[in-house]
PyMOL Python script that loads the backbone (N, CA, C, O; Angstrom):
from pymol import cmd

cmd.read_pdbstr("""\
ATOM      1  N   UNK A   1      -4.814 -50.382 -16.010  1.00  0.00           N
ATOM      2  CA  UNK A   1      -6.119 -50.238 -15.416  1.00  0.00           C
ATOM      3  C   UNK A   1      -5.933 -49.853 -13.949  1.00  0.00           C
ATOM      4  O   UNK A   1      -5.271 -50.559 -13.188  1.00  0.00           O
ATOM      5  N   UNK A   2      -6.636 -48.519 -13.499  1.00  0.00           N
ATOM      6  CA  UNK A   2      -6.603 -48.190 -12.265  1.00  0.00           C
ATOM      7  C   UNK A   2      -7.306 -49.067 -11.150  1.00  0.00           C
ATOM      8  O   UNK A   2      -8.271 -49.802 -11.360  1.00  0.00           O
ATOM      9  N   UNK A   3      -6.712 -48.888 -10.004  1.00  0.00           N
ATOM     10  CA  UNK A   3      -7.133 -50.273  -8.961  1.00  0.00           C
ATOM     11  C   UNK A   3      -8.703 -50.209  -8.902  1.00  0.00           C
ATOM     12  O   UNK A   3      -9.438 -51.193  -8.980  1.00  0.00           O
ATOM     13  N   UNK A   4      -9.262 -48.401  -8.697  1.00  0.00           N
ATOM     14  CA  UNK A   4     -11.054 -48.595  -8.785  1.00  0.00           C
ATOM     15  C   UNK A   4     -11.443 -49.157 -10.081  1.00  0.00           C
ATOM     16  O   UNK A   4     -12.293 -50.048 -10.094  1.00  0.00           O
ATOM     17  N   UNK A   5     -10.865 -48.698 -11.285  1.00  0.00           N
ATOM     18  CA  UNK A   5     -11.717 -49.753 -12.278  1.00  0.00           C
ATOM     19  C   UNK A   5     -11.955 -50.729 -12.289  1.00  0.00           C
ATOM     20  O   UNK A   5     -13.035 -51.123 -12.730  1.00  0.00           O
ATOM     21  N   UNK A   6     -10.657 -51.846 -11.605  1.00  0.00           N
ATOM     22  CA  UNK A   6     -10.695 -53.531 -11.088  1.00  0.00           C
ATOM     23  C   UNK A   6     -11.789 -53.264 -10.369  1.00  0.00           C
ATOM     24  O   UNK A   6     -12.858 -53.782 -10.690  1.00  0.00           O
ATOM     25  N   UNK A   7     -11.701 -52.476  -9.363  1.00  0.00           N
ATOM     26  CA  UNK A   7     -12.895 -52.904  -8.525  1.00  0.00           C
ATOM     27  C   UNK A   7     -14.099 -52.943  -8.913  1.00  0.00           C
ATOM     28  O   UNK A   7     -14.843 -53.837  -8.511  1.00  0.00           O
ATOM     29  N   UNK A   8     -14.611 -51.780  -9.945  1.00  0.00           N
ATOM     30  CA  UNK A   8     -15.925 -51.773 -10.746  1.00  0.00           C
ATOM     31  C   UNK A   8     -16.146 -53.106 -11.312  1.00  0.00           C
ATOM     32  O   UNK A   8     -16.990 -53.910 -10.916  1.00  0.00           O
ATOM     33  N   UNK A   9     -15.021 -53.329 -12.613  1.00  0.00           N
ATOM     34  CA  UNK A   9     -15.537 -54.730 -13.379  1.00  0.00           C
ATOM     35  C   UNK A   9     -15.315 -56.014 -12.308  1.00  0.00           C
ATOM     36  O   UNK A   9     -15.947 -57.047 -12.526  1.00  0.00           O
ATOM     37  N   UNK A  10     -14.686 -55.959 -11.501  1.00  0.00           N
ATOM     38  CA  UNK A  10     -15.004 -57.439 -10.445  1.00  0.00           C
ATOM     39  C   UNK A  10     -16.260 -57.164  -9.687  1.00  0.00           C
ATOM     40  O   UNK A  10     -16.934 -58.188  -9.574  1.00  0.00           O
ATOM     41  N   UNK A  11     -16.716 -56.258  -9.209  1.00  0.00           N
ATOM     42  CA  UNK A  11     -18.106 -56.132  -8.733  1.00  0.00           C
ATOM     43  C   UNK A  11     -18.969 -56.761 -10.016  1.00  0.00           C
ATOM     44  O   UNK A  11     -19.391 -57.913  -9.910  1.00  0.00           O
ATOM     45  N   UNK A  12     -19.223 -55.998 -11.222  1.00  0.00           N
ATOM     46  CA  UNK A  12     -20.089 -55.866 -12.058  1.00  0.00           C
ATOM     47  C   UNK A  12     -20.153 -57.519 -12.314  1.00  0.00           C
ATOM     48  O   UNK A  12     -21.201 -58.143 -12.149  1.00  0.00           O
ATOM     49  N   UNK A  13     -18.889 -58.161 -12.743  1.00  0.00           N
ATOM     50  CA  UNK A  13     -18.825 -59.388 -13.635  1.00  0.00           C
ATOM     51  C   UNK A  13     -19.111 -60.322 -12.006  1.00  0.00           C
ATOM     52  O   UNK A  13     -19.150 -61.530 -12.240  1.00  0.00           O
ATOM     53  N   UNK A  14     -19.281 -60.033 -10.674  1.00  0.00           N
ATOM     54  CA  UNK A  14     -20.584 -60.759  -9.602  1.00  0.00           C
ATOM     55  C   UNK A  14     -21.454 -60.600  -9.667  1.00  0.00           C
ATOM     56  O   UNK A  14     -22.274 -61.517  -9.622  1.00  0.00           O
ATOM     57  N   UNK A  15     -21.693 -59.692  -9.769  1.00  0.00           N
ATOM     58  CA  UNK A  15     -23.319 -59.081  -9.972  1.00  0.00           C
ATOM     59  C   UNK A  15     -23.944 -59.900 -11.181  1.00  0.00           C
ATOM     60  O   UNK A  15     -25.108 -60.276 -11.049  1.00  0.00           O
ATOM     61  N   UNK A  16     -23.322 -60.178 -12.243  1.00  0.00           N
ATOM     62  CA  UNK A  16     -23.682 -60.916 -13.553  1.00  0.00           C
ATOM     63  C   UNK A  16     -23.758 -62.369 -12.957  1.00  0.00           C
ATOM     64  O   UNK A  16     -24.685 -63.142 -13.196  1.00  0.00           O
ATOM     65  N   UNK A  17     -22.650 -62.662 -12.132  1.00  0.00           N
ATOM     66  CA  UNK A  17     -22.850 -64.283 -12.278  1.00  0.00           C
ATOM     67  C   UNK A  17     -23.982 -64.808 -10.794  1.00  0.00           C
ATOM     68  O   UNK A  17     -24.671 -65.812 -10.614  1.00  0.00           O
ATOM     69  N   UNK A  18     -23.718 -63.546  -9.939  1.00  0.00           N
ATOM     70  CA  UNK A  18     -24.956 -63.601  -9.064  1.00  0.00           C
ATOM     71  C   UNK A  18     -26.578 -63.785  -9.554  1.00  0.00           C
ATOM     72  O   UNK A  18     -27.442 -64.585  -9.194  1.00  0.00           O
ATOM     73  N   UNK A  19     -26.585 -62.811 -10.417  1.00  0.00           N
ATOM     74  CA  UNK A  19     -28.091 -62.682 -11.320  1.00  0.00           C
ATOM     75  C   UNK A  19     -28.560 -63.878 -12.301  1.00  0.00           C
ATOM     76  O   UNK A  19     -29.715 -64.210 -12.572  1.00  0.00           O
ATOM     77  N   UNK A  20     -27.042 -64.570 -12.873  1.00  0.00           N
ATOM     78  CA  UNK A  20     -27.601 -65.240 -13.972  1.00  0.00           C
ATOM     79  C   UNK A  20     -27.615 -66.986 -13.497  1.00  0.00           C
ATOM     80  O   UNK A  20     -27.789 -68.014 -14.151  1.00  0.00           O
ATOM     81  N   UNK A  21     -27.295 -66.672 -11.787  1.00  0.00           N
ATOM     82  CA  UNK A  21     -27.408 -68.494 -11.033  1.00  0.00           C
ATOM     83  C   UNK A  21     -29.041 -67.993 -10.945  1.00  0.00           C
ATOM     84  O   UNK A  21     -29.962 -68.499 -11.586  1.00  0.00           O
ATOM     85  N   UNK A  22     -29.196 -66.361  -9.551  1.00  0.00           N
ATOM     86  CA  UNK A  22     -30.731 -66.468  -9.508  1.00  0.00           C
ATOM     87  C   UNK A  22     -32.149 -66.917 -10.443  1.00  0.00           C
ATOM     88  O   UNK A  22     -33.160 -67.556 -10.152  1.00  0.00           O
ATOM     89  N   UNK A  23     -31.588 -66.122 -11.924  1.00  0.00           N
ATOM     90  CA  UNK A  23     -32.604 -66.208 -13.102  1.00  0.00           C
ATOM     91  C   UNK A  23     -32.716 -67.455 -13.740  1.00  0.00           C
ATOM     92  O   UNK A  23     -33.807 -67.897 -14.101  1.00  0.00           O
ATOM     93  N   UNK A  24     -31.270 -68.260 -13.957  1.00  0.00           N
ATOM     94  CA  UNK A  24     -31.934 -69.112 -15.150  1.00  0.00           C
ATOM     95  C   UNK A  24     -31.586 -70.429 -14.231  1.00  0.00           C
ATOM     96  O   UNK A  24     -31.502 -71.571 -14.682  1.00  0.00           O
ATOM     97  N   UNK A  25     -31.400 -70.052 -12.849  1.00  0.00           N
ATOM     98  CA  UNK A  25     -31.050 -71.977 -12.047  1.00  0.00           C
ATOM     99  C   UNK A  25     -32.452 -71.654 -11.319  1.00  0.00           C
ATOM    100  O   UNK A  25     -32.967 -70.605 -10.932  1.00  0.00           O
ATOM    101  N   UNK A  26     -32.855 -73.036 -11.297  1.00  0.00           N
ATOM    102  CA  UNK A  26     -34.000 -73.656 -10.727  1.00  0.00           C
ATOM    103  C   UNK A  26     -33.309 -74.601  -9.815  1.00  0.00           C
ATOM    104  O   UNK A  26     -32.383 -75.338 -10.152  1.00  0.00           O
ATOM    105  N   UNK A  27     -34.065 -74.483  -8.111  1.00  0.00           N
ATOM    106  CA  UNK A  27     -33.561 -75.456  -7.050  1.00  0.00           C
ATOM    107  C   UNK A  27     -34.595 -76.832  -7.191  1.00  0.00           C
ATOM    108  O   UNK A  27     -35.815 -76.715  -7.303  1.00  0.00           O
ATOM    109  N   UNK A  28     -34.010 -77.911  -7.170  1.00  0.00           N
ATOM    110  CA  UNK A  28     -35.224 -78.876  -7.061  1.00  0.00           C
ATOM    111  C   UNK A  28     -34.493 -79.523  -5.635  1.00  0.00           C
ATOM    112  O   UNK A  28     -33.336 -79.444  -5.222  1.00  0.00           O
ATOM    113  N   UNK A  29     -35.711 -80.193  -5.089  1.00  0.00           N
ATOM    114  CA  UNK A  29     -35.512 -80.831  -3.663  1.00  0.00           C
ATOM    115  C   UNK A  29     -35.758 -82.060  -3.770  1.00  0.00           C
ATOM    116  O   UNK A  29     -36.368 -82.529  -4.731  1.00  0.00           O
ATOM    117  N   UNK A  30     -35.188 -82.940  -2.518  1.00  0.00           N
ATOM    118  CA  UNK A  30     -35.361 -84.911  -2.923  1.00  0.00           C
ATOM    119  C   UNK A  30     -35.331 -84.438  -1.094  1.00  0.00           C
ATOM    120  O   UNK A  30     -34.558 -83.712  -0.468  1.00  0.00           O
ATOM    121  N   UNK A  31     -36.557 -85.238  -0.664  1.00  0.00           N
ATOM    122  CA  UNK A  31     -36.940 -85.692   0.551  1.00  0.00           C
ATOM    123  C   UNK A  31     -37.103 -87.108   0.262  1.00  0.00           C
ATOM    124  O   UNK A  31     -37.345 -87.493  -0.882  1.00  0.00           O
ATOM    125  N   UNK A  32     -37.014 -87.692   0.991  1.00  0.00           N
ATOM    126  CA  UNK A  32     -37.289 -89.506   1.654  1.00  0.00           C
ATOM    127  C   UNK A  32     -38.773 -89.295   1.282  1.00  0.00           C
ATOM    128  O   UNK A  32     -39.177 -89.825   0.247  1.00  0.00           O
ATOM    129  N   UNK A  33     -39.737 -88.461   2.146  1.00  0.00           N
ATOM    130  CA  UNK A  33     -41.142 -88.934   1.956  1.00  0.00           C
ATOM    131  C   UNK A  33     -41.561 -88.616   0.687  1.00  0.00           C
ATOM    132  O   UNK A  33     -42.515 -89.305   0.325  1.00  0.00           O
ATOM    133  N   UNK A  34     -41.028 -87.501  -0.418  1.00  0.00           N
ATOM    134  CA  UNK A  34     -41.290 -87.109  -1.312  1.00  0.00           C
ATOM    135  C   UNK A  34     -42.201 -88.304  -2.269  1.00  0.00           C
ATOM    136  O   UNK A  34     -42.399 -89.486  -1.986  1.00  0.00           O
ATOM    137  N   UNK A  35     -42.654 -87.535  -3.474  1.00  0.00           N
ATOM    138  CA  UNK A  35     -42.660 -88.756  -4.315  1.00  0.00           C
ATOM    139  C   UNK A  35     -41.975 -87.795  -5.899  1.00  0.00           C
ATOM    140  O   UNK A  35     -42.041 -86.619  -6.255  1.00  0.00           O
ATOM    141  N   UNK A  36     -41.185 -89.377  -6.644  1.00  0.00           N
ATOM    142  CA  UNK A  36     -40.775 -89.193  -7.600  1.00  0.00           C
ATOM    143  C   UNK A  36     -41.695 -88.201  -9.035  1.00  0.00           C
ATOM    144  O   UNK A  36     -41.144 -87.506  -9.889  1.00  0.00           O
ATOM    145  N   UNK A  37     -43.576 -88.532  -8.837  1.00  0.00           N
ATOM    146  CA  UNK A  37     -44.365 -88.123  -9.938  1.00  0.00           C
ATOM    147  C   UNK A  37     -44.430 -86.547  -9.489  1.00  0.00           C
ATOM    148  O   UNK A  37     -44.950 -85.878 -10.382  1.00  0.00           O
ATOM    149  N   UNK A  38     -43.989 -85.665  -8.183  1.00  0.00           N
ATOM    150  CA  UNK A  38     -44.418 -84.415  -8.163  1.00  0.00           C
ATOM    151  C   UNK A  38     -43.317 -83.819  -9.098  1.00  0.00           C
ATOM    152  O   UNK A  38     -42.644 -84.455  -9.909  1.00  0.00           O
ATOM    153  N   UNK A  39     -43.249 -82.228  -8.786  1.00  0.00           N
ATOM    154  CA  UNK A  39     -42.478 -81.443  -9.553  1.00  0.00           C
ATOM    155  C   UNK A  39     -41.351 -81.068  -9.256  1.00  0.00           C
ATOM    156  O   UNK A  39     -40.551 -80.549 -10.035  1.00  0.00           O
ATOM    157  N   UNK A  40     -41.089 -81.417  -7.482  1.00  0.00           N
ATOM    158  CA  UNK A  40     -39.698 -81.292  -6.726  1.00  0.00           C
ATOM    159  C   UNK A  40     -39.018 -80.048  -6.823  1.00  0.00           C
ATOM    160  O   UNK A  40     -37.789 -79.983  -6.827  1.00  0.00           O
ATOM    161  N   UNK A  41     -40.003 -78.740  -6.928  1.00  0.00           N
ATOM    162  CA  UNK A  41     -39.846 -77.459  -6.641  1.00  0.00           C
ATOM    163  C   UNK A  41     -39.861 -76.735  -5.870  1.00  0.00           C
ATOM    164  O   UNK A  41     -39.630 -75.529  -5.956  1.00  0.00           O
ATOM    165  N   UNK A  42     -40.161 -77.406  -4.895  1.00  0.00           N
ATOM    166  CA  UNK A  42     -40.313 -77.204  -3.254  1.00  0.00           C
ATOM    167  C   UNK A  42     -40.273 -78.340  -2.318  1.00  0.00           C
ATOM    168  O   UNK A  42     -40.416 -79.503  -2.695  1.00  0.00           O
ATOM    169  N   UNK A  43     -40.052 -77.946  -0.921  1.00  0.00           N
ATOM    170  CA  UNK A  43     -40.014 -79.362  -0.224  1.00  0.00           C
ATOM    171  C   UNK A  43     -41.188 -80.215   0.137  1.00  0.00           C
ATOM    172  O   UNK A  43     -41.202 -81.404   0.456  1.00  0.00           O
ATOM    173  N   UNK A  44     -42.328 -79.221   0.001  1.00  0.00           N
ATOM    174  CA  UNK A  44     -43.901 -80.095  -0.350  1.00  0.00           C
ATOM    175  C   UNK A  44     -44.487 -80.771  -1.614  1.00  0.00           C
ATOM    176  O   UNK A  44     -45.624 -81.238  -1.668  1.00  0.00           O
ATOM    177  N   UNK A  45     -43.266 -80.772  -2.983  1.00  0.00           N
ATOM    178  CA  UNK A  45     -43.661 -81.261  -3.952  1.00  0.00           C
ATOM    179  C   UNK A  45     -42.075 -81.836  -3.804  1.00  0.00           C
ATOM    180  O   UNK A  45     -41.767 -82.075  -4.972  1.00  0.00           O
ATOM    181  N   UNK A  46     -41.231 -82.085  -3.182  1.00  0.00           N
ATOM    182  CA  UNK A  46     -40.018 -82.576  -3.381  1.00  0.00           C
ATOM    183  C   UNK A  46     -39.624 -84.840  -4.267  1.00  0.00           C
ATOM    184  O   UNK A  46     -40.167 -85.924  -4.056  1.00  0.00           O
ATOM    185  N   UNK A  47     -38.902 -84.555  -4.826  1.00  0.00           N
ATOM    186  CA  UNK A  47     -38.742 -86.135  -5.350  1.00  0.00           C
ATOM    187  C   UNK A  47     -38.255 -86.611  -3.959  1.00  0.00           C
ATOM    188  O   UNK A  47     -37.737 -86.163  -2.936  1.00  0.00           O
ATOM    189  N   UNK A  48     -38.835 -88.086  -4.639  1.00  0.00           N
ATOM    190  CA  UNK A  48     -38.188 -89.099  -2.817  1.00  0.00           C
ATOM    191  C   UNK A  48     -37.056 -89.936  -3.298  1.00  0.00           C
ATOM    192  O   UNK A  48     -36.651 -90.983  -2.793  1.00  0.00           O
ATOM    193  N   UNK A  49     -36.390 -89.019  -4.861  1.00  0.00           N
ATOM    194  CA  UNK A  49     -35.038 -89.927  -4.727  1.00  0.00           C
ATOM    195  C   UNK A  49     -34.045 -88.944  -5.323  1.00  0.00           C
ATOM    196  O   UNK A  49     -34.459 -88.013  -6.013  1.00  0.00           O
ATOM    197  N   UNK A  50     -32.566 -89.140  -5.050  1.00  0.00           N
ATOM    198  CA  UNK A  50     -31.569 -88.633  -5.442  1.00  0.00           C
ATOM    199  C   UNK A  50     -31.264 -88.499  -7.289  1.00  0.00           C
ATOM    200  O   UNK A  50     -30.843 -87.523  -7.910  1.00  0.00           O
ATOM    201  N   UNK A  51     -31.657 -89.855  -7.803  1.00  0.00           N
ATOM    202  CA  UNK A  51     -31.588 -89.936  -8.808  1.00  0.00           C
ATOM    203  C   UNK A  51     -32.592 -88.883  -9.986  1.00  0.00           C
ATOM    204  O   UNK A  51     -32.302 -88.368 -11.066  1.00  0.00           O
ATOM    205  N   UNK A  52     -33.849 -88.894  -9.160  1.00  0.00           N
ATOM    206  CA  UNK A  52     -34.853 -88.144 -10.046  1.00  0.00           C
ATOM    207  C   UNK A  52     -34.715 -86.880  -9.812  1.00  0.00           C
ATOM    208  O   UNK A  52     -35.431 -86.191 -10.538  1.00  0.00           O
ATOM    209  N   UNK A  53     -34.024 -86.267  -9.025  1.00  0.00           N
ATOM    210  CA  UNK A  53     -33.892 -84.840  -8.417  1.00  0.00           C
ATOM    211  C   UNK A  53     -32.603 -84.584  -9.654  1.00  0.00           C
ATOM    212  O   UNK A  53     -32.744 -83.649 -10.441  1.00  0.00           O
ATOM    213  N   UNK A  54     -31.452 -85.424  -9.734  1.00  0.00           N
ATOM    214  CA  UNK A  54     -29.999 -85.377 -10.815  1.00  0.00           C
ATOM    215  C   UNK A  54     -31.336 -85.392 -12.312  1.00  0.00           C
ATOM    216  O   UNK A  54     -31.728 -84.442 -12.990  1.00  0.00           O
ATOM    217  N   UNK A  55     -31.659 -86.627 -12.367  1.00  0.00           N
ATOM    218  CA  UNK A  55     -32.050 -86.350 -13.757  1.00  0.00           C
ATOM    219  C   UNK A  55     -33.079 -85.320 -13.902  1.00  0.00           C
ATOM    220  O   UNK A  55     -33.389 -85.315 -15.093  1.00  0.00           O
ATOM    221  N   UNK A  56     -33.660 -84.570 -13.352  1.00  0.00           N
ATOM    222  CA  UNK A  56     -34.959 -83.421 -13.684  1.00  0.00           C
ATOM    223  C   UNK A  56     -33.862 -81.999 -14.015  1.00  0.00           C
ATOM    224  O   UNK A  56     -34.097 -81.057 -14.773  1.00  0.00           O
ATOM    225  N   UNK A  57     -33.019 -82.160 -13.436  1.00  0.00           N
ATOM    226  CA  UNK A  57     -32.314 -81.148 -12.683  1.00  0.00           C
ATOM    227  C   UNK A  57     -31.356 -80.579 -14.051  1.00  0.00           C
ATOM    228  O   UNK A  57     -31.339 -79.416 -14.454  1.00  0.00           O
ATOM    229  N   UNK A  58     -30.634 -81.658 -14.585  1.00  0.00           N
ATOM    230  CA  UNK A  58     -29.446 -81.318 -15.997  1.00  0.00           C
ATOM    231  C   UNK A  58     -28.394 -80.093 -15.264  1.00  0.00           C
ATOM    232  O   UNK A  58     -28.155 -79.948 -14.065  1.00  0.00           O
ATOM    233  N   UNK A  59     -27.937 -79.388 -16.292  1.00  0.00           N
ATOM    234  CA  UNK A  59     -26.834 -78.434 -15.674  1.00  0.00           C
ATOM    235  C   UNK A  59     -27.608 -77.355 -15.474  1.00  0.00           C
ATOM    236  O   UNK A  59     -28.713 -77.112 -15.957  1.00  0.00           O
ATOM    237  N   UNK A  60     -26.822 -76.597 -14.578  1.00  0.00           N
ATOM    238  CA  UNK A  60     -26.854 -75.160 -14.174  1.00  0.00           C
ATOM    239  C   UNK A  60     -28.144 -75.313 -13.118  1.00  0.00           C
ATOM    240  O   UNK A  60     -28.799 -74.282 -13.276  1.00  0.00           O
ATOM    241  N   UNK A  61     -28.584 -75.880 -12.434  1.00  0.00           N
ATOM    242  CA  UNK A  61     -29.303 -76.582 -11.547  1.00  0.00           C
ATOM    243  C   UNK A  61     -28.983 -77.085 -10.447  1.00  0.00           C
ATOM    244  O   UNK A  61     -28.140 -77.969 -10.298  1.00  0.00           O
ATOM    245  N   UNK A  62     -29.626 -76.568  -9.596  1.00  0.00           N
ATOM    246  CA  UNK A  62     -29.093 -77.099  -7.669  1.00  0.00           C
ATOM    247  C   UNK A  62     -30.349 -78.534  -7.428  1.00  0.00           C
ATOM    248  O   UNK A  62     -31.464 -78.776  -7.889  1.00  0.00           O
ATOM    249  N   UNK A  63     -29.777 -78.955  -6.836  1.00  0.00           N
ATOM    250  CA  UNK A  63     -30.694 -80.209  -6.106  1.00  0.00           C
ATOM    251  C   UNK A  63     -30.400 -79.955  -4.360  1.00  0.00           C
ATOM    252  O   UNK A  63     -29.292 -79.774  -3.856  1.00  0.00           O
ATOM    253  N   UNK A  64     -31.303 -79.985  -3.865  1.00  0.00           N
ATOM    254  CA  UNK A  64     -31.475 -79.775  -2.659  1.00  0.00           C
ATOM    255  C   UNK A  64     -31.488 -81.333  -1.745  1.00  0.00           C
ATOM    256  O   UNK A  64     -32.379 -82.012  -2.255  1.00  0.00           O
ATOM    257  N   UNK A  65     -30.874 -82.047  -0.689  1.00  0.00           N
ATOM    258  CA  UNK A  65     -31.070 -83.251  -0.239  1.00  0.00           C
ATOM    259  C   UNK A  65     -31.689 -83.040   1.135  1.00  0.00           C
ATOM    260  O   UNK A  65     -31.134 -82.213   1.857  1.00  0.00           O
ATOM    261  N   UNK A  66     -32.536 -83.542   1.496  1.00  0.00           N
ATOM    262  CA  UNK A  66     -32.995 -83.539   2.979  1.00  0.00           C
ATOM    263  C   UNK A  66     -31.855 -84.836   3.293  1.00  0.00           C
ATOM    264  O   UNK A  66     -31.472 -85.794   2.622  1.00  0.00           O
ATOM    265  N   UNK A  67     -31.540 -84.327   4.667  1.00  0.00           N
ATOM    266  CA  UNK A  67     -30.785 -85.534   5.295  1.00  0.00           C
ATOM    267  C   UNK A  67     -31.491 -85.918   6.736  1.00  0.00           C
ATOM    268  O   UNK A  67     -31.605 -85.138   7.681  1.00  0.00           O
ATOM    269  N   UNK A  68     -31.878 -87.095   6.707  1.00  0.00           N
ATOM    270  CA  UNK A  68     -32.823 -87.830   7.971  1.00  0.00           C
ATOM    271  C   UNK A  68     -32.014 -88.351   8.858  1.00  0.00           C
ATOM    272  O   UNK A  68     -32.469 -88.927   9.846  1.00  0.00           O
TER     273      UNK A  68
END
""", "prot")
cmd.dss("prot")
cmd.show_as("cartoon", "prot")
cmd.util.cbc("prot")
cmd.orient("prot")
């Protein structure tokens, strides 16, 4: 394999794993003031605990922490 073809399929196979964190990961957020009953999809609906942000969250999922 010529060195530009490496370079094509290592671009391409980022581009894939770039696209497929954007599309199918959801960020949820845990603020202190939050509360646990919102949807924690933003930092104005964020959970107010670590734990409920891990369990909403499962794999392939970011949790976001405010630190006070």
């Amino acid at each position: 394999m010529s060195a530009r073809r490496k370079i094509i399929v290592a671009a391409a196979l980022a581009f894939l794993f770039f696209v497929n964190g954007v599309v199918l990961g959801t960020t949820y957020y845990v603020d202190p003031d939050g509360n646990d009953l919102d949807s924690g999809t933003s930092w104005a609906t964020a959970f107010a605990t670590i734990q409920e942000g891990i369990d909403t969250a499962g794999d392939f999922n970011v949790v976001e922490v405010k630190l006070v």
